[in-house]
C-alpha positions, 0 to 999 in steps of 0.5 A: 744478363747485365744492366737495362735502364728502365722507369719507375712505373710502380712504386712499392706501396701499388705493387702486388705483394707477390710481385718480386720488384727488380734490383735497383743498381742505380740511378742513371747517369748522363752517360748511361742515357746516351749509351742506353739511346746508342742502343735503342738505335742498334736495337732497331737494326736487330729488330730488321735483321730479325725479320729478314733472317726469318724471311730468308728462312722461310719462317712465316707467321711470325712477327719481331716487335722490338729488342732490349739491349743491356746497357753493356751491349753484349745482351739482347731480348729479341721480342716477337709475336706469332700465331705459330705454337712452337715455331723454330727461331735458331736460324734468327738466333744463330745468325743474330748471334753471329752477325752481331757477337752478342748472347740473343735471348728471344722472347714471345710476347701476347697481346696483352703484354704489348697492349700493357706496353701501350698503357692507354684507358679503357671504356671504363674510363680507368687506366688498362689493367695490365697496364697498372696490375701485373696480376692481369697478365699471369690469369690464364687465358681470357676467352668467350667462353668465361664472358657466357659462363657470367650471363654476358652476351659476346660483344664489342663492350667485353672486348678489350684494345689488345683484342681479347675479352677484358681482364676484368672478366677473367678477374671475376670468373672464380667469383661467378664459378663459386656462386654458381656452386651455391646457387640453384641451376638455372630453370631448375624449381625451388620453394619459398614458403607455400610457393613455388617458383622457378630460377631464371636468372642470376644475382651475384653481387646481391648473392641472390636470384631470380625466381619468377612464381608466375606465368609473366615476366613481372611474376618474378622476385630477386630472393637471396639464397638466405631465404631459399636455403630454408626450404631448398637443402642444395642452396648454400647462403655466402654468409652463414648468419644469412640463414633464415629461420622457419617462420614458426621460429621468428620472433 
């Protein structure tokens, strides 16, 4: 593939531990600085007869956002965006290869890696978790779906800048997945002591729920799944010293 020049952007004690870094080969030089913006230069160019070979083919949908050149030119990572499943990009990559005799290595990129291209904050205030995390890019798709599954109305705030739902969603669903697991279903009737109520809502940070013994809304009480597992078998408590004794044997 060759040598890129690149930027430090995560020092070794903010990397994830099963992030592989990249080889450092050395420090760049003045020279290496005016043959890398020599590149970005013909990178450019690359980029615009991408696009136009895929036009002259007729390959719509498809979108060319930037090149990498190795420091020797003779590599170059043609990135692109597309809506396409699997479109044919060999006519762009033969006639790049031809046109300008390098090896081309074309490379898809999502939204999420161009928006952590971008860096930025968030409405949280932080700076974009695929900016500063590698972790976010390789969880898997963030949709909707996951955002109702956490009781979370689809809206403006769960959208992230890249135009998806936030990473942070996506982070917290395995959490939610194996709460739900221990906890009774929603609507579903459960006992507390003499009483008898019914779950209408969740409380996972607390691992607890709503359970309302009346016909109001302020008959409602926040049990945690300690107290419920005494009287309810199916409800498994996060912690097993969370488990409450029956009455008869508290001291």
């Amino acid at each position: 593939m060759g040598e890129f020049v690149g930027r430090v952007a995560l020092t070794p004690r903010r990397r994830e531990a099963y992030t592989e870094p990249y080889d450092i080969v050395r420090l760049v030089t003045e020279e290496d600085a005016r043959e890398d913006d020599a590149n970005r230069e013909r990178g450019r160019e690359i980029r615009n007869e991408a696009q136009k070979l895929a036009r002259d083919h007729g390959i719509e949908k498809v979108q060319f956002i930037g090149c990498d050149v190795s420091l020797d030119g003779r590599y170059v990572e043609v990135k692109y965006q597309t809506e396409e499943q699997n479109p044919n990009l060999d006519p762009v990559k033969e006639g790049l290869e031809r046109l300008y005799n390098v090896r081309i290595s074309l490379r898809r990129f999502r939204f999420i890696e161009r928006s952590g291209d971008a860096s930025g904050c968030d409405t949280c205030g932080l700076p974009l978790c695929c900016a500063t995390w590698s972790g976010a890019r390789s969880m898997g798709p963030v949709n909707v779906r996951l955002a109702k599954q956490q009781g979370v109305t689809p809206n403006e705030k769960i959208m992230g800048c890249c135009g998806e739902v936030k990473c942070c969603v996506r982070y917290e669903h395995d959490v939610y997945k194996e709460f739900k697991e221990r906890a009774p279903f929603k609507n579903s009737t459960v006992r507390l002591g003499e009483r008898e109520g019914k779950v209408v809502d969740y409380s996972m940070v607390k691992d607890s729920v709503f359970v309302r013994f009346g016909p109001n809304r302020a008959d409602q009480e926040l049990v945690p799944l300690g107290r419920l597992a005494r009287d309810n078998p199916d409800v498994i408590p996060a912690d097993p010293e969370d488990w409450e004794l029956p009455e008869s044997q508290d001291s």
